[in-house]
C-alpha positions as CSV (number, residue, x, y, z in Angstrom):
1,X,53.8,71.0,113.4
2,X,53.1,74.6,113.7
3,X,53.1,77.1,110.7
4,X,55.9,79.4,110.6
5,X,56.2,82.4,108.0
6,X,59.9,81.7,106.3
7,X,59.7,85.1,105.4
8,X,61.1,86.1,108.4
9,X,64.1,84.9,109.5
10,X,63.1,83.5,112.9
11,X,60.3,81.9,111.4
12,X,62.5,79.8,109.1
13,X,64.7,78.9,111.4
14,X,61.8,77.6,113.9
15,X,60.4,75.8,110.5
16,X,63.9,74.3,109.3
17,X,64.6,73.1,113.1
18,X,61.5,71.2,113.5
19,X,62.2,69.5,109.7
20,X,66.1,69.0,109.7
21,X,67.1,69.9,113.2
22,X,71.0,68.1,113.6
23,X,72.0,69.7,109.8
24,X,75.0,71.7,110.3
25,X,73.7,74.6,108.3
26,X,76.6,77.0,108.9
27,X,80.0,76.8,109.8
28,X,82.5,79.5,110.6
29,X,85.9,78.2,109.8
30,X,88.5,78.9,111.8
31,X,92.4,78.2,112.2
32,X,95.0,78.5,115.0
33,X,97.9,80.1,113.3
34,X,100.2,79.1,116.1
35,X,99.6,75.7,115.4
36,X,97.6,74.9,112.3
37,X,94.9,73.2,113.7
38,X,91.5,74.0,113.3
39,X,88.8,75.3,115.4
40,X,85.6,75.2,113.2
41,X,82.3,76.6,115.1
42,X,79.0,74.9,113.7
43,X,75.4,75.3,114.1
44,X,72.4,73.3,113.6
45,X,69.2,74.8,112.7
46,X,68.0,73.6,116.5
47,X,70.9,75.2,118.0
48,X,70.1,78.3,116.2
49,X,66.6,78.2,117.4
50,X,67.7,78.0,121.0
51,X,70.2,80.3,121.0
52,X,68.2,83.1,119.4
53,X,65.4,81.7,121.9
54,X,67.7,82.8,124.7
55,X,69.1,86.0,123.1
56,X,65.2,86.7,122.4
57,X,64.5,86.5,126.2
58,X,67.5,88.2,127.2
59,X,66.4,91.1,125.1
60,X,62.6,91.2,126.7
61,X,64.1,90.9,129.9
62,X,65.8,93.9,129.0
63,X,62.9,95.3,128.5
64,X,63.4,96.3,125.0
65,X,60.0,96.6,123.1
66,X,58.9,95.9,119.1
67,X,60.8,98.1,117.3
68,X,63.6,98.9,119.5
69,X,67.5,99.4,118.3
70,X,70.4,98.2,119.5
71,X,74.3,97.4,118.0
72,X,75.4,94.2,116.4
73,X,79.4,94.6,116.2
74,X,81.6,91.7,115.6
75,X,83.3,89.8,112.9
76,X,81.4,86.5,111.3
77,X,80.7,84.3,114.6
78,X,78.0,82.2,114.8
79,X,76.5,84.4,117.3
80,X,76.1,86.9,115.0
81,X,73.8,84.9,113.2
82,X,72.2,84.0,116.7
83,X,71.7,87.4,117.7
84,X,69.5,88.2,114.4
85,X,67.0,85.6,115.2
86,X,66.7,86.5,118.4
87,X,65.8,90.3,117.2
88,X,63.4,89.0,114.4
89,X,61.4,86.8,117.2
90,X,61.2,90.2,119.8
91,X,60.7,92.5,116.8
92,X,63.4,94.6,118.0
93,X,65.6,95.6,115.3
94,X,69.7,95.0,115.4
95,X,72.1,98.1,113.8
96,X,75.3,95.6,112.7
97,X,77.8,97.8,112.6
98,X,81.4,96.7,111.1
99,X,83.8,96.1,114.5
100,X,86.7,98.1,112.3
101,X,84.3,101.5,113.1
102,X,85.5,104.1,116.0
103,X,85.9,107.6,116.9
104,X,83.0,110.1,115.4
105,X,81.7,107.6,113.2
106,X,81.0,105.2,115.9
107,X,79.2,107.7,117.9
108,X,77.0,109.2,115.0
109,X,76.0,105.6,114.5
110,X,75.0,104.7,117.9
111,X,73.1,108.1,118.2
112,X,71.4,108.2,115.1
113,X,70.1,104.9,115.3
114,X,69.3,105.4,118.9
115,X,70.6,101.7,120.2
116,X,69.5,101.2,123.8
117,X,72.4,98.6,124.3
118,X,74.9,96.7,122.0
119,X,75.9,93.0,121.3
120,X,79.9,92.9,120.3
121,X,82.9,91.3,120.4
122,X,85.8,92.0,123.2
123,X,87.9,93.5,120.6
124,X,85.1,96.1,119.8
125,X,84.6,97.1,123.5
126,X,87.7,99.9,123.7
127,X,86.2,101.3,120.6
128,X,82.5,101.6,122.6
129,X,84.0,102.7,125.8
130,X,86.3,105.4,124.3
131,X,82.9,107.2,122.6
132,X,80.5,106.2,125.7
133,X,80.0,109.7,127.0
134,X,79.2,110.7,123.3
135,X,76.2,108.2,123.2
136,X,74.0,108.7,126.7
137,X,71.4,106.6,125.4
138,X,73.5,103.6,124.9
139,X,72.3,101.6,128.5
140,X,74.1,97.9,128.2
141,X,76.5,95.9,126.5
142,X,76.7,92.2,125.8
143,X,80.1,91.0,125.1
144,X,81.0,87.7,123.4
145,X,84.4,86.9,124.9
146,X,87.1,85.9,121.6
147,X,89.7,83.5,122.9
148,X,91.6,84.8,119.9
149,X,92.0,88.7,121.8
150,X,93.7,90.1,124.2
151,X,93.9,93.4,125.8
152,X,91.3,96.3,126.5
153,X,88.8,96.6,128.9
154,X,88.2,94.1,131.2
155,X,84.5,93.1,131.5
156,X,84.1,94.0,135.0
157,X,85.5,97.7,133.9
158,X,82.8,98.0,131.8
159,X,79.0,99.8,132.6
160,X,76.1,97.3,131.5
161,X,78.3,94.6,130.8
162,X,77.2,90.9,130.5
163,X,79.2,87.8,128.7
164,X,77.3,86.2,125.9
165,X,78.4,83.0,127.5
166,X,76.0,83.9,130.3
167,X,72.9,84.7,128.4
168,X,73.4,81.2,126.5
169,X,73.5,79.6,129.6
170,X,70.4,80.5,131.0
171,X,67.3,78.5,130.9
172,X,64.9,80.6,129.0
173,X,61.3,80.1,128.6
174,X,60.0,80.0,124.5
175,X,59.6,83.2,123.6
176,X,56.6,84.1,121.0
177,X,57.5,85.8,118.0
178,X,55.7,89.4,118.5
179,X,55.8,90.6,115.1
180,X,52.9,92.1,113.8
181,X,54.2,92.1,110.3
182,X,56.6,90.2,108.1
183,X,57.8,94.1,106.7
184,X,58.4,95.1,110.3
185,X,62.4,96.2,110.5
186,X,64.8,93.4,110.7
187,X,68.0,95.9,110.6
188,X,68.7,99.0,110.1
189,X,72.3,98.7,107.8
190,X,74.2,102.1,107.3
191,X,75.5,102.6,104.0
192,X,79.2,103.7,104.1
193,X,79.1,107.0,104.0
194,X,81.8,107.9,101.1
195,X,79.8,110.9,100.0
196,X,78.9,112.4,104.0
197,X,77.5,111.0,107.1
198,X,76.0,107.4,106.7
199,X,72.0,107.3,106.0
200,X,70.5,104.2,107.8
201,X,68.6,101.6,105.3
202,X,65.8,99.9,107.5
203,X,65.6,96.7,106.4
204,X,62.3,94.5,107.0
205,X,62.0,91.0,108.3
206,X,60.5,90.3,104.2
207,X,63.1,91.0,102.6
208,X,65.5,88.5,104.3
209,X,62.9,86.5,103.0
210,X,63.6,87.1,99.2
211,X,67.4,87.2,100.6
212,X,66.5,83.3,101.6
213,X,65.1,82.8,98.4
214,X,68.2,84.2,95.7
215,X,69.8,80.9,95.8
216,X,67.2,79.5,93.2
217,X,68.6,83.0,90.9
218,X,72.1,82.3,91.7
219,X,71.5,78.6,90.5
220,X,72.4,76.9,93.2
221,X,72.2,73.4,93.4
222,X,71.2,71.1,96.1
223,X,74.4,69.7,97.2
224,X,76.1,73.2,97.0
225,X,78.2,74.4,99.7
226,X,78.7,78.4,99.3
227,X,81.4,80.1,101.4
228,X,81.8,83.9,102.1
229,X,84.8,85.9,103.7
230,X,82.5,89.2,103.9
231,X,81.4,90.7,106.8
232,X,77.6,89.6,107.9
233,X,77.6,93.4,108.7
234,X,77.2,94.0,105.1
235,X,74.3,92.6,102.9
236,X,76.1,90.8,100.0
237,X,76.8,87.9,103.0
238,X,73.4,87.7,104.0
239,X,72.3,87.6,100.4
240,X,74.8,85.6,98.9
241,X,75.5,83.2,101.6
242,X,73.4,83.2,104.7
243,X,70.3,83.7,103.6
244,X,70.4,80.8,100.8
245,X,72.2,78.7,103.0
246,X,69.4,78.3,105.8
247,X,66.3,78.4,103.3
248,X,68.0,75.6,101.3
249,X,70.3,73.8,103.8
250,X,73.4,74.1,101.7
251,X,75.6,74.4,104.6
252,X,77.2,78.0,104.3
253,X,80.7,78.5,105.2
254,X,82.0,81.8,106.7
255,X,85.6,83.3,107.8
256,X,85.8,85.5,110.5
257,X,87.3,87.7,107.7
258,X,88.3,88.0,104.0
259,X,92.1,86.7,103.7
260,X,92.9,86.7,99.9
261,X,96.1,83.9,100.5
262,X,93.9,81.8,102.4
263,X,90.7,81.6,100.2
264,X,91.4,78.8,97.9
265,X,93.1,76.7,100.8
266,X,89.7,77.1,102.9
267,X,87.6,76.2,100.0
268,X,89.8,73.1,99.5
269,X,89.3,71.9,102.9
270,X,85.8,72.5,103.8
271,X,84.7,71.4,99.8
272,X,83.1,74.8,98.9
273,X,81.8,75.1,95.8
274,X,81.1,78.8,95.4
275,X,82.3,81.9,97.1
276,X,81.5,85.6,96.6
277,X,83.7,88.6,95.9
278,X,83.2,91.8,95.3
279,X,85.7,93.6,92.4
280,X,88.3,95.0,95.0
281,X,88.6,91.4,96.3
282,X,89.0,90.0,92.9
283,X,91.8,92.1,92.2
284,X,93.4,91.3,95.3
285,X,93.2,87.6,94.7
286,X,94.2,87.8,91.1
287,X,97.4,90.1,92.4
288,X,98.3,86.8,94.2
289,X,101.5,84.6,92.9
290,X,100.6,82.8,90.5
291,X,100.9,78.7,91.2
292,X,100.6,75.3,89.3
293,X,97.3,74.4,91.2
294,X,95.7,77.4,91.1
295,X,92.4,75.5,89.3
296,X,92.8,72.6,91.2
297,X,89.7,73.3,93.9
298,X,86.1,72.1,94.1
299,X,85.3,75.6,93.4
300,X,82.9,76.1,90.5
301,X,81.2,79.3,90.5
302,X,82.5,82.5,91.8
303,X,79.3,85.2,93.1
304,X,81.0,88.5,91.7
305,X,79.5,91.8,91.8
306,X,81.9,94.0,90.2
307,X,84.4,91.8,88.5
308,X,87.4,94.4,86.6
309,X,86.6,93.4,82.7
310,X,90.0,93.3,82.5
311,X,90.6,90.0,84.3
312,X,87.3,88.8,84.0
313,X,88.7,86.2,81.7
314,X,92.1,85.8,82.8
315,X,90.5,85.0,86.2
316,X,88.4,82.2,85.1
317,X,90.9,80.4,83.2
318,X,93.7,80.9,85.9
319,X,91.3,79.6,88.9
320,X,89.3,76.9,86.5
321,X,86.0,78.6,87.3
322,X,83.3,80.3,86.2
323,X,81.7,84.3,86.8
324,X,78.3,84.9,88.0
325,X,77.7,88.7,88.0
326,X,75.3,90.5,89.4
327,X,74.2,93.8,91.0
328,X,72.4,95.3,93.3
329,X,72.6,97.9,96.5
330,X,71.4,97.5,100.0
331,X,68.4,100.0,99.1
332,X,67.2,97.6,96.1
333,X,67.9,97.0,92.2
334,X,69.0,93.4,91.4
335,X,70.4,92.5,88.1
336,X,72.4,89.4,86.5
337,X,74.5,88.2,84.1
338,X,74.3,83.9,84.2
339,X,77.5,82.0,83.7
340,X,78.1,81.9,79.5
341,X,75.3,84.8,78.6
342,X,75.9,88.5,77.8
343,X,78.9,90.2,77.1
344,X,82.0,90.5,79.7
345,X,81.9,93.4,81.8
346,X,78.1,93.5,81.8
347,X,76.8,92.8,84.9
348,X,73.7,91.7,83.5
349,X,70.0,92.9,82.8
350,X,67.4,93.2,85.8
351,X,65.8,90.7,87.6
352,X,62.2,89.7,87.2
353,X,59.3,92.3,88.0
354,X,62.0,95.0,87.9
355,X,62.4,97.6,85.2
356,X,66.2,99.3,84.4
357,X,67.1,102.1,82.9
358,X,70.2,104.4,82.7
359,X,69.0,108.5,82.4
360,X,70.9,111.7,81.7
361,X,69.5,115.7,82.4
362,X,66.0,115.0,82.8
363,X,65.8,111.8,83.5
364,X,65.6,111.4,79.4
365,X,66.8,107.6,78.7
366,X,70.3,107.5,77.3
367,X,70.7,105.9,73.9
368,X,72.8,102.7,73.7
369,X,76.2,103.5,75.0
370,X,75.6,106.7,76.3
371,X,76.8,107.1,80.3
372,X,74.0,108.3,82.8
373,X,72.8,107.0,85.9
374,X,71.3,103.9,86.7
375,X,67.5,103.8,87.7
376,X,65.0,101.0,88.6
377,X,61.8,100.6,90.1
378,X,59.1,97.3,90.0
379,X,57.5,97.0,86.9
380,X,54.1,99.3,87.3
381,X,55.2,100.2,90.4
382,X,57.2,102.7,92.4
383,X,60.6,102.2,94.1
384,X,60.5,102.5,97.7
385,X,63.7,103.5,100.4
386,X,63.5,104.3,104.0
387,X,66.1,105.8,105.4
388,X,65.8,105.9,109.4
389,X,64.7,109.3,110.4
390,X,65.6,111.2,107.4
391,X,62.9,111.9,105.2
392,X,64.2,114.1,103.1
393,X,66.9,111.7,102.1
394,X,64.4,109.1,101.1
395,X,62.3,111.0,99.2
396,X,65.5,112.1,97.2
397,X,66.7,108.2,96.7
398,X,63.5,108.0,95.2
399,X,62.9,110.8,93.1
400,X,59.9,110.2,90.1
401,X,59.2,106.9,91.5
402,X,63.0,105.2,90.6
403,X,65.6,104.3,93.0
404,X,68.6,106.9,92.0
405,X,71.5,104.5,92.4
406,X,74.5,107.0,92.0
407,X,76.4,105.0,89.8
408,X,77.1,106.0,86.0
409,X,76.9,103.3,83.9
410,X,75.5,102.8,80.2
411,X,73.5,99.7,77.9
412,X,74.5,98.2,74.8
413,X,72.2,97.7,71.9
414,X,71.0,93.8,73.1
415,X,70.0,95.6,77.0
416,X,73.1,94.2,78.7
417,X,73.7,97.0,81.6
418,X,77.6,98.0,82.3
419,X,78.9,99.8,85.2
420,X,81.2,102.9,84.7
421,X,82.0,104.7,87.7
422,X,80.5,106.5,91.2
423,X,78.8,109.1,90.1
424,X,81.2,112.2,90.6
425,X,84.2,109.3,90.5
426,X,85.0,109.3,87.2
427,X,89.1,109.7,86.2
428,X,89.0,111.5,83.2
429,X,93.1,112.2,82.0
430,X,94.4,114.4,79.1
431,X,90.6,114.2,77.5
432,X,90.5,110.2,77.7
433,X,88.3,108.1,80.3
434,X,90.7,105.5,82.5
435,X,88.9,102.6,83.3
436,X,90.5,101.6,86.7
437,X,90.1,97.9,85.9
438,X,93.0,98.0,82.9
439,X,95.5,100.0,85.0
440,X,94.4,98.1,88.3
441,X,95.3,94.5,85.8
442,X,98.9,95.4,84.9
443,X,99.7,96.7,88.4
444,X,98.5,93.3,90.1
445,X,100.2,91.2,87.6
446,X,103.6,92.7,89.2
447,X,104.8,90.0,91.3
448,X,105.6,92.5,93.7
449,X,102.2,93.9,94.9
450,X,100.0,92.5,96.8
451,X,97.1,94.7,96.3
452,X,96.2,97.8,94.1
453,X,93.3,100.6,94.0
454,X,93.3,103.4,91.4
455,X,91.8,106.3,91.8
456,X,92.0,110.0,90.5
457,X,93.5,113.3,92.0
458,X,92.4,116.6,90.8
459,X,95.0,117.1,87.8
460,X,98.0,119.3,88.9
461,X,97.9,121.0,85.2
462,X,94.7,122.3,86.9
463,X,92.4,121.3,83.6
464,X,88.4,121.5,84.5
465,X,87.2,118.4,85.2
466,X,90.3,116.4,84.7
467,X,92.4,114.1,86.6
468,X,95.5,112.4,87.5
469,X,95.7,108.8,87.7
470,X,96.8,107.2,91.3
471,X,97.7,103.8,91.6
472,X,97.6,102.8,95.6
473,X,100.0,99.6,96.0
474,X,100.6,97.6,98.8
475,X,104.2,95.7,98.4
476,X,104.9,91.9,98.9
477,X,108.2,93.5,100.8
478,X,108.8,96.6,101.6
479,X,112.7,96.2,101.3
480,X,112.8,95.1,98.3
481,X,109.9,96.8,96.3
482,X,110.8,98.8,92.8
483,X,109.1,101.5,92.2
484,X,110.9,101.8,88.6
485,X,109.4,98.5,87.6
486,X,106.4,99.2,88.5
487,X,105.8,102.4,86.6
488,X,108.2,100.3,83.8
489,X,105.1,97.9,83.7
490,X,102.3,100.5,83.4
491,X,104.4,101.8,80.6
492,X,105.2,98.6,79.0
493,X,101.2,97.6,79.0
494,X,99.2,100.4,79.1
495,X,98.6,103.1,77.1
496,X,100.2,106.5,78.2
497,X,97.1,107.9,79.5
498,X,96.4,105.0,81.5
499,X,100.0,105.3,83.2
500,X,99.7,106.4,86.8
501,X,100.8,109.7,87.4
502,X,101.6,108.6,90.9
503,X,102.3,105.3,93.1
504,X,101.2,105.8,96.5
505,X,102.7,102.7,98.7
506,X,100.5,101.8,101.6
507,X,100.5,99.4,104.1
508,X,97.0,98.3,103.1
509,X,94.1,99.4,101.5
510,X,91.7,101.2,103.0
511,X,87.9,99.0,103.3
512,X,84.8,98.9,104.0
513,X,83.4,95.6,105.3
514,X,82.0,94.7,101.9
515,X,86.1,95.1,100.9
516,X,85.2,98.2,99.1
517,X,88.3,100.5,98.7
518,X,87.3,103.8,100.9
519,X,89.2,106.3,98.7
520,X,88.9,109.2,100.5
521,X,91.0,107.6,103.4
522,X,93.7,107.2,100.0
523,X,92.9,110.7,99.3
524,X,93.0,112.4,102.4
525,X,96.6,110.7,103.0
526,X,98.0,111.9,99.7
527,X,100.0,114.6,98.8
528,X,102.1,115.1,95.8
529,X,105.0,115.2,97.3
530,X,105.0,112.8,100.1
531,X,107.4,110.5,100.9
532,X,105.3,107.0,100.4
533,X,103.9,109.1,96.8
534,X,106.5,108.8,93.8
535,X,106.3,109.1,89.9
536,X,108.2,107.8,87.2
537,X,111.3,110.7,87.8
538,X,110.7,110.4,91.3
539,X,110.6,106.5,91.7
């Protein structure tokens, strides 16, 4: 049997196919609407070795060398999953991109990156084709036909085009991993960009490694079967669920997409046993009606990373399970909270061989309670960030040797670490601090929302540094939604300067594909005085 380094990801799959080749590792779950039957896709760890074998020779024939970029875009199919082996056995390196991107954003991807070509789905392709001529260097596409789509392009309409189908089909000769190094780049994953134009994170082949390997930190056991709705685009799926699924051979289960009224029905039927969320998603699903068999799943343990304080509890005793929490960021810093330690809302202290630490003005460590930023590095080491093609940037993340997070948080006396806010995202209303986790409670609870984000507005009293509370909501039914109740429920259960100054009813809320809320889509749409905007004389 030949050696294979697990620490890369085509490297374990070679090792896990030759030792357990018929195991349905993963399967992406999927069902017709129009008829309720289901169409799950699965894949063994040999079909995920020949598959990235032919999307590995496809690539060289492409001529792409070690190193090379090009796009991943498309929602969790299994030849997403395909795709990445095949770039970790040709040492090219994919860009996954979230399909919902377009327009400039697209474009300064593609470009900044520099992707020769891109893998995506055919509901991605109008997207690509209306920014082509913005992206010269962007030579082929490779298009994985969704029976679920129709509309756009047609293939044939499009430069460079080839079906996925077709590169499956072909016989393809083994093709020899040419990695030099197991920290060689993997991906390249952009970070969302909330604050400006998204920085690049190159990711090596390694550290999909230690991804592999956080199933022994999460605790799972060896008859687990973990399930994710979140985009492979992002990292928590490939750390969470991915990643542990194929180094242990828990058979992972993925949705094309997060669906917060289908979750506990999916985990019923495919027996899942965990899932991950991150806090906008928690809300969401805690925002759902309320119904007698809400704890009767197989579900035990729920992967959270950012789970509101304020329904931490309530959560756990509504849905009969129990909160992992952790942290951490694409660029690094990893800490935990295990089911039944620390205190709630903590999301734990840091991870082995890492040091934490929260800072103020000059990096002097905050005392117990006292919000600063959140800073880690290795333990006698340095932190260390690349961001692709911007040193500057890098150097910054880094700063003193620590990884500047952004994010304000503080410790308690016992070195449990809490998270506060973004840094420069902090509501502060009529000299108080609103946690958006209290006001984002009561306003789920109302039977008729289906999902809530708060966020601040600079305060119309015009006060320095102050703000006015925003509750986004997204109605059950639009006909017969109350804005008075509402706003009587805010008043009812929250303090008064925790009430929303404003409702702003949406049709959804703006996210990222880690379900993040994007508030500055929120922002940019409101305005005081427009007609989806009301307050409590106005509602």
């Amino acid at each position: 049997m030949a050696e294979h380094n697990e620490m890369t990801l085509a490297g374990l799959v070679a090792a896990r196919a030759e030792q357990n080749p018929d195991l349905d590792v993963i399967t992406f779950e999927r069902e017709d609407s129009s008829n309720g039957r289901f169409a799950d896709e699965y894949r063994t760890y040999a079909q995920l070795r020949e598959n990235g074998n032919r999307v590995a020779a496809d690539l060289v024939s492409r001529g792409l060398a070690v190193g090379d970029r090009f796009a991943l875009m498309m929602r969790n199919h299994p030849e997403f999953v395909e795709t990445m082996v095949g770039a970790s056995t040709t040492g090219c390196v994919s860009v996954p991109i979230d399909p919902r991107t377009k327009g400039e954003k697209l474009a300064y991807t593609l470009n900044d990156a520099g992707c020769k070509g891109a893998v995506c789905a055919t509901y991605c392709i109008g997207q690509i084709e209306e920014i082509r001529a913005k992206v010269p260097g962007l030579e082929w596409v490779i298009v994985l036909e969704d029976d679920e789509f129709s509309g756009g392009p047609a293939l044939s309409d499009v430069r460079g085009a080839t079906s996925f189908a077709e590169v499956l089909s072909k016989s393809a000769p083994t093709v020899d991993s040419r990695l030099d190094s197991p920290s060689a780049p993997l991906q390249i994953i952009y970070t969302s960009g909330t604050t400006g134009d998204p920085k690049g994170v190159v990711f090596p082949n390694e550290r999909f490694g230690l991804f592999a390997m956080l199933g022994a930190l999460l605790g799972y056991q060896p008859d687990e079967r973990p399930y994710t709705g979140l985009s492979l685009t992002h990292g928590n799926a490939q750390a969470v669920t991915l990643g542990p699924s194929l180094y242990m051979g828990v058979r992972g289960v993925f949705s094309r997409r997060f669906t917060k009224s289908a979750i506990w029905r999916i985990c019923r039927r495919l027996g899942c046993t965990t899932f991950s969320l991150l806090g906008g998603m928690a809300t969401a699903i805690y925002a759902e009606p309320a119904r007698d068999d809400d704890a009767d799943n197989p579900v035990r343990m729920v992967i959270s990373a950012g789970m509101p304080a304020a329904i931490w509890e309530a959560f756990e005793k509504r849905f009969g399970v129990d909160i992992f929490e952790w942290y951490g960021a694409i660029e690094g810093g990893l800490a935990y909270k295990p089911v039944g330690q620390g205190p709630i809302g903590s999301f734990g202290k840091p991870a082995p061989n890492l040091e934490m630490k929260v800072v103020g003005e000059g990096d002097n460590e905050c005392a117990p309670g006292e919000i600063g930023e959140i800073v880690s590095r290795p333990i006698g080491g340095k932190a260390e960030v690349e961001y692709f093609g911007n040193e500057e940037a890098s150097k910054k993340k880094i700063h003193g040797g620590w990884l500047r997070s952004g994010d304000m948080g503080h410790r308690d006396a016992d070195g449990w670490f809490f998270f506060d806010y973004r840094k420069g995202g902090g509501i502060r209303h009529n000299g108080d601090f609103v946690n958006p986790g209290f006001v984002e409670k009561v306003v789920a609870e109302d039977p008729s929302v289906t999902d809530t984000f708060v966020y601040g507005v600079p305060a119309a009293s015009g006060a320095p540094g102050e703000k006015d509370v925003v509750a986004a909501v997204v109605p059950a039914d639009k006909e017969t939604f109350s804005v008075a109740s509402v706003f009587e429920r805010c008043r009812r259960d929250l303090e008064s300067n925790f009430v929303p100054s404003y409702l702003q009813v949406v049709d959804q809320i703006p996210k990222t594909a880690s379900e993040k809320p994007q508030e500055r889509f929120l922002l940019d749409a409101f305005a005081p005085d427009a007609p989806n905007v009301y307050t409590e004389d106005r509602g």
